[in-house]
PASEBA-1860 file (N, C-alpha, C; in nm, 3 decimals):
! residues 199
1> XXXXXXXX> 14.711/-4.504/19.577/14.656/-4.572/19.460/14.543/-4.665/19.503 ~ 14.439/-4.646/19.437/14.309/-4.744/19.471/14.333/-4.861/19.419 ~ 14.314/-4.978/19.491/14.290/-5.135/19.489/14.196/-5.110/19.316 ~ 14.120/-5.057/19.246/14.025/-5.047/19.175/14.106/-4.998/19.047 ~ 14.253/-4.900/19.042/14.292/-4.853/18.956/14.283/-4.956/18.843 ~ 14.355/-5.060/18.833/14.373/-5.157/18.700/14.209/-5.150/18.616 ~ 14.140/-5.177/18.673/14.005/-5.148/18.618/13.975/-5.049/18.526 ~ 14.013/-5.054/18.386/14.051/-4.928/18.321/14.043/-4.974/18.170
9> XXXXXXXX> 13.958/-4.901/18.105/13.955/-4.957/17.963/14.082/-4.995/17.872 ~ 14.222/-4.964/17.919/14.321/-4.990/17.827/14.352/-5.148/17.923 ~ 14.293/-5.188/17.997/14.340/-5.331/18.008/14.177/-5.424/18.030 ~ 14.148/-5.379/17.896/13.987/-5.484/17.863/14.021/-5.603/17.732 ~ 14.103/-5.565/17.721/14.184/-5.732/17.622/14.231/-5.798/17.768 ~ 14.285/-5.805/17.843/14.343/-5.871/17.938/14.193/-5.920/18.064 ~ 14.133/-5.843/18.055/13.988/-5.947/18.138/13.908/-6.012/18.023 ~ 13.931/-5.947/17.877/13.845/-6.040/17.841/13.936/-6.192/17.822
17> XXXXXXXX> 14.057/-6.207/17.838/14.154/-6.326/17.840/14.063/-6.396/17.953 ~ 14.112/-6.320/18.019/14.031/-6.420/18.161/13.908/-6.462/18.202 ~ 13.815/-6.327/18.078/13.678/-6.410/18.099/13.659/-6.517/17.990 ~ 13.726/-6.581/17.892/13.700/-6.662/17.809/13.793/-6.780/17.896 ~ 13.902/-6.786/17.980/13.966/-6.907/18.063/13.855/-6.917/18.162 ~ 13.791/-6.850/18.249/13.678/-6.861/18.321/13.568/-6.950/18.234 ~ 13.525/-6.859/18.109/13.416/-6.958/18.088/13.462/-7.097/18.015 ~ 13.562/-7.135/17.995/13.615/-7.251/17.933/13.565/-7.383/18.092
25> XXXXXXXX> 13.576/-7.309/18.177/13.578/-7.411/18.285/13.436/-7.456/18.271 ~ 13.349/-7.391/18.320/13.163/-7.459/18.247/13.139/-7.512/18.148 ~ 13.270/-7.520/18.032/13.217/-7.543/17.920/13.301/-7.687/17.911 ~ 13.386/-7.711/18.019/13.430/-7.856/18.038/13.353/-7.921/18.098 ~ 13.277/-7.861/18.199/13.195/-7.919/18.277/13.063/-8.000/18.213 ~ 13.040/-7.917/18.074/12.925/-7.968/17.988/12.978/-8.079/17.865 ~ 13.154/-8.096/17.919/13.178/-8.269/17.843/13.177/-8.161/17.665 ~ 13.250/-8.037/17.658/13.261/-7.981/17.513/13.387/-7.911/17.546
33> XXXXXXXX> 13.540/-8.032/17.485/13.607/-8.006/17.429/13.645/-7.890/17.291 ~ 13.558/-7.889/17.252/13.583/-7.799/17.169/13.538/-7.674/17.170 ~ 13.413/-7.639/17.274/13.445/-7.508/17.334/13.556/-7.474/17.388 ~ 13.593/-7.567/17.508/13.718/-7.512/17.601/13.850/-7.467/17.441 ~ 13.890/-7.572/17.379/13.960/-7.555/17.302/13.934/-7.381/17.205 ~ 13.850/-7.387/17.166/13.835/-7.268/17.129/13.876/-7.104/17.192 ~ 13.784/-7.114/17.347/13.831/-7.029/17.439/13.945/-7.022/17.479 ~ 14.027/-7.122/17.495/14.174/-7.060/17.537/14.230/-7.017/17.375
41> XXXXXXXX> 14.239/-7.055/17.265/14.266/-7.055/17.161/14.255/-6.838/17.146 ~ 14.089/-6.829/17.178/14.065/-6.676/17.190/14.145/-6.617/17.296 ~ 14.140/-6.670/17.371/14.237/-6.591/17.470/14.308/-6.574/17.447 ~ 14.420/-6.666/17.369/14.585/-6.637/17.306/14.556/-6.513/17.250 ~ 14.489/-6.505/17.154/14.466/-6.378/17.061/14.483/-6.251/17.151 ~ 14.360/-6.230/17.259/14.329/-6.138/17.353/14.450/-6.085/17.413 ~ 14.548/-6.197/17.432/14.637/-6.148/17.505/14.788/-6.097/17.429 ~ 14.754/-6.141/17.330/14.873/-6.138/17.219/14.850/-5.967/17.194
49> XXXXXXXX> 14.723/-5.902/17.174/14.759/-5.794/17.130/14.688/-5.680/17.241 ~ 14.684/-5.748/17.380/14.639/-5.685/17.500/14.747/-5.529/17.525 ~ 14.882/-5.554/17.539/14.969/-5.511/17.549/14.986/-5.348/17.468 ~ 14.937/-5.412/17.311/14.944/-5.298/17.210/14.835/-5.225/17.234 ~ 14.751/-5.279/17.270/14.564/-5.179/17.285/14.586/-5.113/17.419 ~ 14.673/-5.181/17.488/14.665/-5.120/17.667/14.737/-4.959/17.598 ~ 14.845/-4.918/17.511/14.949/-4.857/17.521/14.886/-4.726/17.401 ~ 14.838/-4.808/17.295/14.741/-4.697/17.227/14.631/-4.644/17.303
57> XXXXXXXX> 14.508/-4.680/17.413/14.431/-4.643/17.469/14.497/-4.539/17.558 ~ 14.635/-4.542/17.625/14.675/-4.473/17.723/14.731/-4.324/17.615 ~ 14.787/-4.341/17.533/14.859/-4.218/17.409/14.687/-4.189/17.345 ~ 14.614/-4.245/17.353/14.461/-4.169/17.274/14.425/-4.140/17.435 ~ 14.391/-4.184/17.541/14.354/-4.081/17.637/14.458/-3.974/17.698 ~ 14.580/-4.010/17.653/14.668/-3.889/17.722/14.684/-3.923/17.901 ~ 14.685/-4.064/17.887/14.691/-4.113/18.002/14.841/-4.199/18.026 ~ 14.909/-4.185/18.119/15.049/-4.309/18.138/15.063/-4.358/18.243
65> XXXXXXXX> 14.895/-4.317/18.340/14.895/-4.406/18.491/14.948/-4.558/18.515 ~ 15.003/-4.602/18.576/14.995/-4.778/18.655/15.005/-4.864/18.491 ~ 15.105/-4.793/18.458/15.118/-4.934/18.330/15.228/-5.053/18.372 ~ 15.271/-5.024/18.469/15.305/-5.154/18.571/15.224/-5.251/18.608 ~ 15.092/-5.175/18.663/14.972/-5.277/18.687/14.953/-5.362/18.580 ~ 14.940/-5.270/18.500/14.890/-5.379/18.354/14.988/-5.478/18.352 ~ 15.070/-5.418/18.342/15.185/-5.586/18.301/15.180/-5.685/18.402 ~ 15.157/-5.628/18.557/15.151/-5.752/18.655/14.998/-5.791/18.674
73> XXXXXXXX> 14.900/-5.764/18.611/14.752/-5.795/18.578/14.766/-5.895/18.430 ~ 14.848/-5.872/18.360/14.841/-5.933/18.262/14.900/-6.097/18.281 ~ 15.035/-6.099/18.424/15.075/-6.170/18.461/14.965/-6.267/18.515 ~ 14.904/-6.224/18.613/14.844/-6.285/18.693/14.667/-6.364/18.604 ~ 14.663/-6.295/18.511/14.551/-6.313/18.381/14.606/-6.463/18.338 ~ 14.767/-6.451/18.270/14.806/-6.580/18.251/14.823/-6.691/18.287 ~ 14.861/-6.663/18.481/14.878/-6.815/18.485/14.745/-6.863/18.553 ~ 14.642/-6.800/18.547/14.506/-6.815/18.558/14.451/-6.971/18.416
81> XXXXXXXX> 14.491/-6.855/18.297/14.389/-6.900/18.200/14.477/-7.001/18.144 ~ 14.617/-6.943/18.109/14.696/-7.061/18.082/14.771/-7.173/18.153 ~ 14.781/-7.141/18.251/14.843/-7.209/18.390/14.754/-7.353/18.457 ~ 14.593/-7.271/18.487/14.563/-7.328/18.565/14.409/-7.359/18.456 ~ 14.363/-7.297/18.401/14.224/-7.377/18.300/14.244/-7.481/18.216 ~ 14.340/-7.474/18.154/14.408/-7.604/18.097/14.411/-7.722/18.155 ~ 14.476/-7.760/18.289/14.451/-7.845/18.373/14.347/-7.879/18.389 ~ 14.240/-7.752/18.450/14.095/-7.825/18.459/14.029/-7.875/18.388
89> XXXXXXXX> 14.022/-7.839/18.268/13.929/-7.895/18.167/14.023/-7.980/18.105 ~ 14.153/-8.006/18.114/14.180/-8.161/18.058/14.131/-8.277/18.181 ~ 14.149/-8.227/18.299/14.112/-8.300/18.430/13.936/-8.335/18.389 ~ 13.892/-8.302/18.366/13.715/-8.270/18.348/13.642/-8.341/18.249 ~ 13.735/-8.299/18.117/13.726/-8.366/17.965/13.762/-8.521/17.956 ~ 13.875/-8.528/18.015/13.932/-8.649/17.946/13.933/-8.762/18.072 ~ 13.904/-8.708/18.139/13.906/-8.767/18.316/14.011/-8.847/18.349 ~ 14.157/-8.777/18.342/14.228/-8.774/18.436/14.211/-8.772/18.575
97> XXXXXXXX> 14.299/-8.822/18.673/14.265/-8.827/18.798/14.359/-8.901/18.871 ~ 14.447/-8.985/18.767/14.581/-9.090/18.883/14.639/-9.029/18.970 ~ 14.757/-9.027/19.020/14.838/-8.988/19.112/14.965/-8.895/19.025 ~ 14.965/-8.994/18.916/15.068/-8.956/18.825/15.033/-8.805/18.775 ~ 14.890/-8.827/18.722/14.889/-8.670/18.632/14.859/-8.609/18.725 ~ 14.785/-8.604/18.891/14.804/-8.484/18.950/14.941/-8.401/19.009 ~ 15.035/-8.514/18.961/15.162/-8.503/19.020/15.223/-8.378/18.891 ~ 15.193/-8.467/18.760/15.234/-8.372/18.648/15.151/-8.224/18.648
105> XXXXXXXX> 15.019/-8.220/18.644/14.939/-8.121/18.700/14.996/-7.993/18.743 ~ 15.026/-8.024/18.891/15.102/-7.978/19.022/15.273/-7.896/18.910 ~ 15.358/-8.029/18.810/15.499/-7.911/18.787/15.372/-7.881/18.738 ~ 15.319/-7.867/18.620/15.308/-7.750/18.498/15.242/-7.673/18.604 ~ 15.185/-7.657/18.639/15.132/-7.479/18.719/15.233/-7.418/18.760 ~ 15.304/-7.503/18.841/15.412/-7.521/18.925/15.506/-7.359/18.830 ~ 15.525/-7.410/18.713/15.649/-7.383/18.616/15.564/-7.308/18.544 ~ 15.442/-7.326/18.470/15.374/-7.173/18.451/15.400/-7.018/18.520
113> XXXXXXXX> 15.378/-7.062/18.684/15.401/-6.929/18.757/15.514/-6.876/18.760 ~ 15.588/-7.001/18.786/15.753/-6.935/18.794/15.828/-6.894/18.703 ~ 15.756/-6.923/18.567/15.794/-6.896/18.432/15.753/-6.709/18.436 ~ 15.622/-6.661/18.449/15.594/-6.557/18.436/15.624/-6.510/18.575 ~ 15.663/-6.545/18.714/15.695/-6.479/18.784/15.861/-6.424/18.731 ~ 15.909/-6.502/18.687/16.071/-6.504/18.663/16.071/-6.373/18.561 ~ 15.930/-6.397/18.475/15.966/-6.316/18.351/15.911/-6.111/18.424 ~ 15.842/-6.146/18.503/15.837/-6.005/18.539/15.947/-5.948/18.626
121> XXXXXXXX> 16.024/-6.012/18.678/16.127/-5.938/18.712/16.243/-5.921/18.626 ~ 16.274/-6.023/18.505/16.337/-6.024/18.429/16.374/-5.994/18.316 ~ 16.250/-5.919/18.282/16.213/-5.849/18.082/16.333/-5.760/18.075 ~ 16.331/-5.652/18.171/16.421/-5.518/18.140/16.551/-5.558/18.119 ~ 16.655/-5.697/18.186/16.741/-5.782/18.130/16.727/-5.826/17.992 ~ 16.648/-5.904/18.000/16.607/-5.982/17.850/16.596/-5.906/17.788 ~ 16.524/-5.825/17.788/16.485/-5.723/17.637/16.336/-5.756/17.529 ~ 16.273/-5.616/17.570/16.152/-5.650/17.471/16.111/-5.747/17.386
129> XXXXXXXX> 16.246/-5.789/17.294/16.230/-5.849/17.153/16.238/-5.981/17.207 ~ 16.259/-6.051/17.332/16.308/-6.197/17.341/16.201/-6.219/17.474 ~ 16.187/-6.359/17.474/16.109/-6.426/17.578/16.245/-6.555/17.615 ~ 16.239/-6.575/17.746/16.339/-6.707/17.784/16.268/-6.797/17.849 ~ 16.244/-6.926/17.727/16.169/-7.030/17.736/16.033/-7.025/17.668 ~ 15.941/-7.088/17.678/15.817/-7.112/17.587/15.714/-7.034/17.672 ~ 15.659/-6.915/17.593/15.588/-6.845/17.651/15.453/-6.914/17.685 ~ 15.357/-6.863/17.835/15.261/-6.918/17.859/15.154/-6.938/17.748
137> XXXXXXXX> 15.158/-6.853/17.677/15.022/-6.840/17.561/15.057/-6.971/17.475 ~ 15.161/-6.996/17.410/15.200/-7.085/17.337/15.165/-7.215/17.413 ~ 15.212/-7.230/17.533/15.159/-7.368/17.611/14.979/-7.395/17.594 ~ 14.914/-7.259/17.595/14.804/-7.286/17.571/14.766/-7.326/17.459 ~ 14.812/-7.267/17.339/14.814/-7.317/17.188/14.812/-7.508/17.241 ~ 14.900/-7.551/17.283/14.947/-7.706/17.226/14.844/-7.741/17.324 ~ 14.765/-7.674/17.457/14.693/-7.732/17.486/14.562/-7.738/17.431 ~ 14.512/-7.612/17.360/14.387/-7.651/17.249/14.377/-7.714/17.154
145> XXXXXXXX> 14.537/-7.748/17.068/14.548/-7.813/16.977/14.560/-7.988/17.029 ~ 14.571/-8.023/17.174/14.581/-8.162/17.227/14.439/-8.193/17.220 ~ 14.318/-8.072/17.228/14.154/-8.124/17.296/14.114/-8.127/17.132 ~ 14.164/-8.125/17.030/14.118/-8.175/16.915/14.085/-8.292/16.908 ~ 14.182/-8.392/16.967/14.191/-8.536/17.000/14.104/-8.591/17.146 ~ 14.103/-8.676/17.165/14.096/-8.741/17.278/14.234/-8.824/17.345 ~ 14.306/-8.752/17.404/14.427/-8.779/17.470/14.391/-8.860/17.576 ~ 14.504/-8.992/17.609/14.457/-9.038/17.725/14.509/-8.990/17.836
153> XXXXXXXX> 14.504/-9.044/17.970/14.589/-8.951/18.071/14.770/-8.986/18.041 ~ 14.813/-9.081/17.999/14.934/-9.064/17.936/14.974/-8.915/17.863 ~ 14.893/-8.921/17.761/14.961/-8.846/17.693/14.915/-8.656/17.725 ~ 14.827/-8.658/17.811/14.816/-8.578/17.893/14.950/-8.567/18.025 ~ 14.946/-8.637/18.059/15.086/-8.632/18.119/15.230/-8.612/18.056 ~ 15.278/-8.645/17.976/15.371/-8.599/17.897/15.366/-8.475/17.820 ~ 15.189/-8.459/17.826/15.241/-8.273/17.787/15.231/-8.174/17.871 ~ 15.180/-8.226/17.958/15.190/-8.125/18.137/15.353/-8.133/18.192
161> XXXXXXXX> 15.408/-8.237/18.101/15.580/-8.236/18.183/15.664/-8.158/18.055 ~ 15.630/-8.187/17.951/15.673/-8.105/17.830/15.680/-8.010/17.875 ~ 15.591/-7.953/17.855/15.591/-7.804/17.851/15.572/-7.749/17.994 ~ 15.606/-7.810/18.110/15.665/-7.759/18.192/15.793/-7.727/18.197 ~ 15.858/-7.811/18.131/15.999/-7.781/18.110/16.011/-7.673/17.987 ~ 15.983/-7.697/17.918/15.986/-7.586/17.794/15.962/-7.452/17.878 ~ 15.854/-7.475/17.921/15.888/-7.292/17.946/15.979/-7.238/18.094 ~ 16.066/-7.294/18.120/16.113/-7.270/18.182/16.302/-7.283/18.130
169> XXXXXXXX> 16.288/-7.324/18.028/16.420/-7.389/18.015/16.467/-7.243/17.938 ~ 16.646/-7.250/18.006/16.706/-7.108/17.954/16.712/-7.095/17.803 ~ 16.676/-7.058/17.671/16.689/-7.046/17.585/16.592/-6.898/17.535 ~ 16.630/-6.835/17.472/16.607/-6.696/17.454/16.486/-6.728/17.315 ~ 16.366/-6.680/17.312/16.283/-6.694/17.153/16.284/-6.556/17.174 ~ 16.292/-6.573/16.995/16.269/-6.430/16.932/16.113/-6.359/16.980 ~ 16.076/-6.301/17.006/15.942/-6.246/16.988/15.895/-6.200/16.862 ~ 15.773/-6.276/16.829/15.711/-6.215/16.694/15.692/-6.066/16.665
177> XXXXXXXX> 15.700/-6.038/16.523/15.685/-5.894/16.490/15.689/-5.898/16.352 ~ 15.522/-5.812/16.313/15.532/-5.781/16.180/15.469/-5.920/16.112 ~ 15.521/-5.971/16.018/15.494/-6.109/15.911/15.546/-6.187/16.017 ~ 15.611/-6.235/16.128/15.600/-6.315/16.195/15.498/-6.337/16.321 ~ 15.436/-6.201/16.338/15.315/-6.193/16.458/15.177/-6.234/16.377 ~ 15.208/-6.183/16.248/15.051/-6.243/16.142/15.046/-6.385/16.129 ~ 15.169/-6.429/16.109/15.192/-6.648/16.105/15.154/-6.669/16.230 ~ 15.222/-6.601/16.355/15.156/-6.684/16.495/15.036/-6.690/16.511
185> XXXXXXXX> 14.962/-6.561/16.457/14.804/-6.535/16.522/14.722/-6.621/16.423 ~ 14.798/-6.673/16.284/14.709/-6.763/16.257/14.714/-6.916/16.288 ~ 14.779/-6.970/16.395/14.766/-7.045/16.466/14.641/-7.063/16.540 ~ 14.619/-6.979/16.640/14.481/-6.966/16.719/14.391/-6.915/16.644 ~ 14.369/-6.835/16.570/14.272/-6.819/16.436/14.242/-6.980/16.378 ~ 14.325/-7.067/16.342/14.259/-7.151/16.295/14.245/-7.267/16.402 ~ 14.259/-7.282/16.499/14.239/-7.342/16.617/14.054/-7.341/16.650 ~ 14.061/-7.191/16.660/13.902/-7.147/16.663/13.836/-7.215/16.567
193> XXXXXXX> 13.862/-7.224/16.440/13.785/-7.228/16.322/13.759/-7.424/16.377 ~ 13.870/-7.496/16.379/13.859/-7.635/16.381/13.761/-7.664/16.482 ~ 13.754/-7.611/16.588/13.719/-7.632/16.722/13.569/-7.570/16.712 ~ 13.573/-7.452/16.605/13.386/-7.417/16.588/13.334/-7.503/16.477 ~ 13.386/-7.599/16.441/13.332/-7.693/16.351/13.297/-7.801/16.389 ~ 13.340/-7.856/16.532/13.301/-7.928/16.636/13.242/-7.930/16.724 ~ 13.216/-7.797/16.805/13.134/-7.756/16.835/12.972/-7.756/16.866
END
């Protein structure tokens, strides 16, 4: 198998996740909260229905190569954009920098990875329909919905420990489907909208 396989039009929702957490980082750098907010906001989307486009592209090409890859590309997409861009551009934006929030910093990545490392060995247990603990995308939600505000490093710190624990903590969520996947996605749908009005 070529190092190059994943490279494959049924996983182009999942780079474009990562190219909108990529460009969120320049766009902290230019002191605009409400770009970054926006871009991870799109990314939720990207990745929310990455999964379904990876699986129709493979049944319309008549293809069922490395759909393992995808799921551990999709892994590694997350704790990228949600894991680790979040941090930066609250680090960037709001200029954090104590001891304290690099400490908080440090769990949430920390518990991002181990959250989706845990979850790729663990789905075929769990089961399609359930996630155990607060999925990475959702952490990103509360982090675009925090850059609405101007948070200080306090309260930047209490949500880097939040939701480090949240997504790690044993409790089973339903996974959306149907009239409950249309209510989630308009979460980051209107995330975008607030955040392109600021802009």
């Amino acid at each position: 198998m070529k190092p190059s396989s994943p490279i494959h039009i049924s996983n182009a929702l999942t780079y474009g996740s990562l190219m909108c957490g990529i460009a969120a980082v320049p766009t902290a750098l230019q002191a605009n909260p409400a770009g970054c907010g926006a871009l991870l906001a799109l990314a939720v989307v990207l990745d929310t229905f990455d999964g379904r486009f990876a699986r129709l592209v493979r049944r319309w090409l008549r293809q069922n190569q490395y759909p393992r890859i995808g799921a551990e590309l999709d892994s590694l997409v997350d704790a990228i954009t949600f894991g680790i861009v979040p941090i930066v551009c609250a680090t960037v934006l709001f200029g954090a920098g104590g001891l304290s929030w690099w400490g908080a910093a440090f769990v949430f990545v920390a518990s991002a990875v181990t959250r989706l490392g845990n979850y790729n060995v663990s789905a075929a247990s769990v089961g399609a329909n359930h996630f155990v603990g607060v999925p990475t995308p959702v952490a990103a939600l509360l982090w675009s919905s925090l850059f609405l505000f101007k948070p200080d490093e306090t309260a930047l710190i209490v949500m880097a420990l939040t939701l480090a624990v949240a997504m790690n903590v044993p409790v089973r969520i339903a996974r959306p489907a149907s009239a409950g996947l249309a209510l989630f996605i308009l979460w980051p749908v209107a995330l975008i909208v607030a955040h392109a009005s600021r802009w």
